[in-house]
N, C-alpha and C positions, 0 to 999 in steps of 0.2 A: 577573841571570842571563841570559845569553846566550839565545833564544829556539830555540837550535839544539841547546840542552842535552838530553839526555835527560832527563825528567822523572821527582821521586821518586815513584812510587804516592800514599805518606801526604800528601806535602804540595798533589798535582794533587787528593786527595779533600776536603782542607783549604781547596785553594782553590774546587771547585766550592760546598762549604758557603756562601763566605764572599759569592760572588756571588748565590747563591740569595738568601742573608739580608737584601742589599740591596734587592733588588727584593722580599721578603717585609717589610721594615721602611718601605719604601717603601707598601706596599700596607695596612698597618696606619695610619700617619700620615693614607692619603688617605680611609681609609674613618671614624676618629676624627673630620676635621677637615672633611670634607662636611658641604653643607648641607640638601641632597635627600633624601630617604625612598629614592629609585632608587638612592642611591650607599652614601648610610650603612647603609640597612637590605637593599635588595637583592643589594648590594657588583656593581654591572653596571662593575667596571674589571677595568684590566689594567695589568700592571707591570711593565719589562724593564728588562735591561742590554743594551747593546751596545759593539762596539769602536770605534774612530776609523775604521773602513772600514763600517761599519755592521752587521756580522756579531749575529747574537744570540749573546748571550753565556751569559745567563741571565733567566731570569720565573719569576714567581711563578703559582703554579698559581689562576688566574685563571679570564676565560675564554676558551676555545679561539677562538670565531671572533676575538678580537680578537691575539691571539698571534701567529695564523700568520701574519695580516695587517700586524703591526705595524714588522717588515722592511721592509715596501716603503713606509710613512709614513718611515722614517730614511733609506730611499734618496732618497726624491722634498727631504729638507730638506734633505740635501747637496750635491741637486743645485742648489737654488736659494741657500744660504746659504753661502759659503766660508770668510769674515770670521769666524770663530766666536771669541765673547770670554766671559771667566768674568764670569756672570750672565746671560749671553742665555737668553731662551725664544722658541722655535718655538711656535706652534699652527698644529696643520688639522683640515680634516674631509672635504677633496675626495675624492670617491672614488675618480676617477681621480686622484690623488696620491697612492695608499699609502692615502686614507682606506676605510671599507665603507659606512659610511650618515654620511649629516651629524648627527644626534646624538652618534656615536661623537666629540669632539674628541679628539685627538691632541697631546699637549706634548713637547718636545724640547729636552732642555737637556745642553749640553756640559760632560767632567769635564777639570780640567787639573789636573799635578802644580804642586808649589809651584813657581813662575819659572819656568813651561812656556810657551811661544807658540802650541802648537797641542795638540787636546787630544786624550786619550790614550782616552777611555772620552764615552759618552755614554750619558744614562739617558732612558726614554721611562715614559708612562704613557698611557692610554686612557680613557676616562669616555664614559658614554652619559648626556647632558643630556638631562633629561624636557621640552622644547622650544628649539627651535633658528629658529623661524619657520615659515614655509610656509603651507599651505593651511588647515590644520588644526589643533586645538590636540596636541601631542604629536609634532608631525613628523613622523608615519607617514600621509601621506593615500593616498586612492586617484586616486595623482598619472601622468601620462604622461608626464613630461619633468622632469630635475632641479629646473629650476629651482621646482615647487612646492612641493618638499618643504623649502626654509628658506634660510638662507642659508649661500653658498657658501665655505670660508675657505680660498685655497689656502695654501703655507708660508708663512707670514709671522714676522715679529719681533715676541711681543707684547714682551718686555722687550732693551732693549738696555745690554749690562755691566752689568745692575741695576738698572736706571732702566724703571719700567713708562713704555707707552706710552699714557697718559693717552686721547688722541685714540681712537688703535684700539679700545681696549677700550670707550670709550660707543660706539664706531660697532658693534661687534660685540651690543651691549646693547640699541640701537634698534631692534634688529631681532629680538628675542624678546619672547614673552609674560610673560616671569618673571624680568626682568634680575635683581634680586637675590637669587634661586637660583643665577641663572647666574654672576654675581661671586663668589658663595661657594664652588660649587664650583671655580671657575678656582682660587681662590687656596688651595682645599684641595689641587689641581692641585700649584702651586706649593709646596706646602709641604712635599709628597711629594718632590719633585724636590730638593728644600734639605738633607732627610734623606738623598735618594739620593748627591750630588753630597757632603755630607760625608762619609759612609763608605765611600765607593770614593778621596775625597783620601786618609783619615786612613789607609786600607790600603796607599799607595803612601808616604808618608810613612814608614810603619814597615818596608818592606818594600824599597820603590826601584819606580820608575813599570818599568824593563823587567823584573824578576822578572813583577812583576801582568800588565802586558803578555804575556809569555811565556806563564805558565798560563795564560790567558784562550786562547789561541791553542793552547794542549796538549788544551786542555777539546775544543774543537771538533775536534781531531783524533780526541782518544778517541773521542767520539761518535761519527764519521762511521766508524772503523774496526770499531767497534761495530755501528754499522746495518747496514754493508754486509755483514757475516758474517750477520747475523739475516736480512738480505733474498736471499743466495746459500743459505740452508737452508730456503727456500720451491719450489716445484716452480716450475721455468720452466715457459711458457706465456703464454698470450692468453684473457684472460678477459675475456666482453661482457655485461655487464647496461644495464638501462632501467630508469625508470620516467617519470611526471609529473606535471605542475601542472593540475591541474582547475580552468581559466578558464572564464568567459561564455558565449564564442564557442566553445572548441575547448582539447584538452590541448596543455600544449607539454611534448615531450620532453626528456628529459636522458639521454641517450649516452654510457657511459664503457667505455672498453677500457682495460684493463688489460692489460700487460705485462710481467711480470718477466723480466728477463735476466740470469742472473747472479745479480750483486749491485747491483743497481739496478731501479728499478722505472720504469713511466713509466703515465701517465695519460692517456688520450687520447679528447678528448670532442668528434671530429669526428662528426656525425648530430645533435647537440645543436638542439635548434627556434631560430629565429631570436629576440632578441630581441623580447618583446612589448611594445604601448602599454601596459602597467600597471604597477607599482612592483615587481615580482617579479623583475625583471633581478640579475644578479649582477656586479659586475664580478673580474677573473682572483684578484684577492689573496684572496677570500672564495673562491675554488676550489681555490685552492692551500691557503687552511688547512684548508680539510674535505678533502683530499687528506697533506696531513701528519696532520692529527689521528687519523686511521683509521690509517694506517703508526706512529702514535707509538704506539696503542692495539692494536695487534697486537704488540707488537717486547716486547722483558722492559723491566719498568718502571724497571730501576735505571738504566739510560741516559742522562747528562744531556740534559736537553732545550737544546740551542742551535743555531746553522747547521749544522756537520756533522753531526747527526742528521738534517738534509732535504735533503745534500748529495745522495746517491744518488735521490733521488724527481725528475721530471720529469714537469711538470703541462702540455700543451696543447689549447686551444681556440679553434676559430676565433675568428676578431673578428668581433663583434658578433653573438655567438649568443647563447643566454639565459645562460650562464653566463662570457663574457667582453664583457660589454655596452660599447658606445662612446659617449663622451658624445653628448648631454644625454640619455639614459636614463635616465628614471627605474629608480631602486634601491634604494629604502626598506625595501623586502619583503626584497630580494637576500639581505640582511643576516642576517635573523630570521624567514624562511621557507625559501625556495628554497636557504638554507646548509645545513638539517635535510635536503633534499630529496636533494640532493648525495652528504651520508654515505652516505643509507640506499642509494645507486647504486653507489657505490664499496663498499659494506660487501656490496653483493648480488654485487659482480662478484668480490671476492677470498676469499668464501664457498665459491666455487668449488675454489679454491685451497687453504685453509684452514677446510672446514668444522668441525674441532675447535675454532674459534677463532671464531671469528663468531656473536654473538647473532644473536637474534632480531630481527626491526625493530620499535622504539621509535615512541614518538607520532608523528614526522617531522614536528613542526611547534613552534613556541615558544606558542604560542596568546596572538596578540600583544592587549593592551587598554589603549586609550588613555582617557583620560575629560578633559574640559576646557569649560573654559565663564566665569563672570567670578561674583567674589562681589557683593554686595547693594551696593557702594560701586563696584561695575565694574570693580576690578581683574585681569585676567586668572589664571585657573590653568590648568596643565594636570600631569597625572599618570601615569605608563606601570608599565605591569606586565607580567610574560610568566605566562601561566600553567601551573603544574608537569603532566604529563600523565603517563607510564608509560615503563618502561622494558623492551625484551623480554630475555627467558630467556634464557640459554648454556646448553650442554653440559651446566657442571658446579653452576648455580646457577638459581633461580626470578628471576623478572622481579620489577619493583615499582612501585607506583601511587604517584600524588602526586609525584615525583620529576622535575626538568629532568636533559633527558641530552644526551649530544652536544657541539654548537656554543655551548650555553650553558651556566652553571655558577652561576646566581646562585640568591637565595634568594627568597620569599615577602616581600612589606609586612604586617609587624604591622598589623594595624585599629588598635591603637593609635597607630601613627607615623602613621599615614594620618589617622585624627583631626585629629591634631596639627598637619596644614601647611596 
């Protein structure tokens, strides 16, 4: 099918299903086949589709901060890998590469049709490794500069055409507390990717690689056509809220104007404090997804979520202020504090806008808890958890305790699973 076809309604709503499902079947495999209490029982991943230009296509309702970010991890592997072959894996975790924090690792594996040479879809996943190295056990320290919080992975090739890269992955292992947590989950990684990468073959197979192509490409239009009427029926204006980070020393600010125009909205977080010495920096892909995530949470829910639903959003910040930090800034916090800090600035400034729409503000924080230390034989552990805190009231609904809101979406560790590792 021609990609210039008008598209059937039934068959563009048949295929945003069929995308969802892969990044949902994708997300069930990696949570089955993990080996961590963080992955299996917390589920702290993320699961996406994207196109051969890197566009999102489709994810699985995961979690938000790693979503919105997760575009710019498939920017940064295309940028560095061109040669793409069926069985390659990408991994990172760089921040400044599209990663948020180095726990989050990032995989990337290419989809080709049968007798393709360059491929036509690629599927990504996310995982937060409950240690990755660094100062402290859990990879969250209270570090000043990247480099203590573990070790650094920009795009690299752990598998090439199918063949693991032996060498890389003991060098990526020597350098955690918990290598064979960390193998397990890589290759639960992998096995998501293997599910993903079949069911987007077997749909091009039955279908034809440019039909799939095409709707994948109609999807993001719907969407974007979508947002932009949803964002032109909000009142133009300039809307300014603050709040901040309650440091040691001194609060650091977070500044965002908001602007709707039209049908496009923009974000603008110039007054924003400079980056600080401590781990709370953010860099721009964790601003942009609490910048999307709030526009995705205001708009009507049936909307698929891919590129053209953020087409109309424009997110800026100077560099190297606490919310677009420049390496080696530490950013550990960035991730799973100062991302909660974000919303609740953006959700005060377009409250303005949109008071029938705009809760209350929520915990604004992950309430991060690492614990680590070596058992009786000196083998290292270490263990992460965020803890659930409250959610505020809307208009037309009471608030709720115990609940993660926001930037995160994961669940509680059973004291039993926690037992157990």
């Amino acid at each position: 099918m021609p990609a210039s076809t008008r598209p059937d309604p039934i068959t563009l709503e048949l295929y945003r299903h069929r995308f969802a499902g892969v990044a949902e079947e994708m997300g069930v495999t990696l949570q089955r086949t993990a080996y961590s209490p963080n992955i299996k029982e917390r589920l702290d991943f993320s699961c996406a589709v994207f196109d051969a230009a890197g566009r999102l296509i489709a994810q699985a309702a995961h979690i938000p901060v790693h979503l919105g970010a997760m575009p710019a991890s498939v920017a940064a592997a295309l940028r560095h890998v061109t040669d793409w072959a069926p069985g390659d894996l990408v991994v990172l975790n760089d921040p400044y590469e599209g990663g948020t924090h180095l726990p989050d690792i990032t995989m990337i594996s290419p989809v080709f049709e049968a007798g393709g040479d360059a491929p036509v879809f690629f599927v990504a996943s996310r995982a937060h490794h409950a240690d990755v190295g660094g100062m402290t056990p859990g990879s969250l320290p209270l570090s000043t500069e990247l480099f203590q919080e573990g070790i650094v992975i920009p795009p690299v090739r752990l598998a090439r055409a199918g063949t693991l890269d032996a060498d890389l992955l003991r060098f990526l292992l020597a350098n955690v507390r918990t290598p064979e947590e960390r193998r397990g989950d890589l290759a639960a990684q992998q096995a998501a990717h293997a599910v993903g990468e079949r069911r987007l073959a077997a749909l091009m197979a039955v279908h034809g690689a440019d039909e799939v192509r095409a709707y994948a490409g109609h999807l993001c239009a719907y969407s974007e056509r979508r947002m932009r009427a949803t964002i032109a029926d909000w009142p133009d204006g300039r809307y300014a809220f603050e709040d901040g980070l309650e440091l040691d020393e001194a609060e650091a600010v977070i500044r965002v104007v908001a602007h709707i125009e039209g049908e496009t909205i923009r974000f603008d977080f110039a007054g924003t404090s400079p980056a600080v010495p401590a781990s709370l920096n953010a860099v721009l892909s964790i601003t942009e997804s609490a910048c999307y995530y709030v526009v995705r949470c205001l708009a009507s829910d049936d909307i698929p979520v891919n590129a053209g639903c953020f087409a109309p959003v424009v997110v800026t910040a100077p560099a190297g202020c606490l919310v677009h930090a420049r390496r080696p800034a530490a950013v550990a916090g960035g991730n799973v504090e100062t991302s909660q800090r974000i919303v609740d600035v953006v959700l005060g400034a377009l409250a303005q806008a949109l008071p029938e729409r705009v809760p209350a503000a929520s915990q604004g924080t992950m309430n991060n808890l690492t614990i680590g230390g070596a058992w009786p034989d000196g083998t290292p552990f270490a263990y992460y958890e965020t803890i659930a805190g409250g959610m505020g009231a809307g208009p037309e609904a009471d608030g709720l305790s115990g609940v993660h809101v926001h930037m995160t979406n994961t669940r509680n560790t059973p004291v039993e699973a926690l037992e157990q590792t």
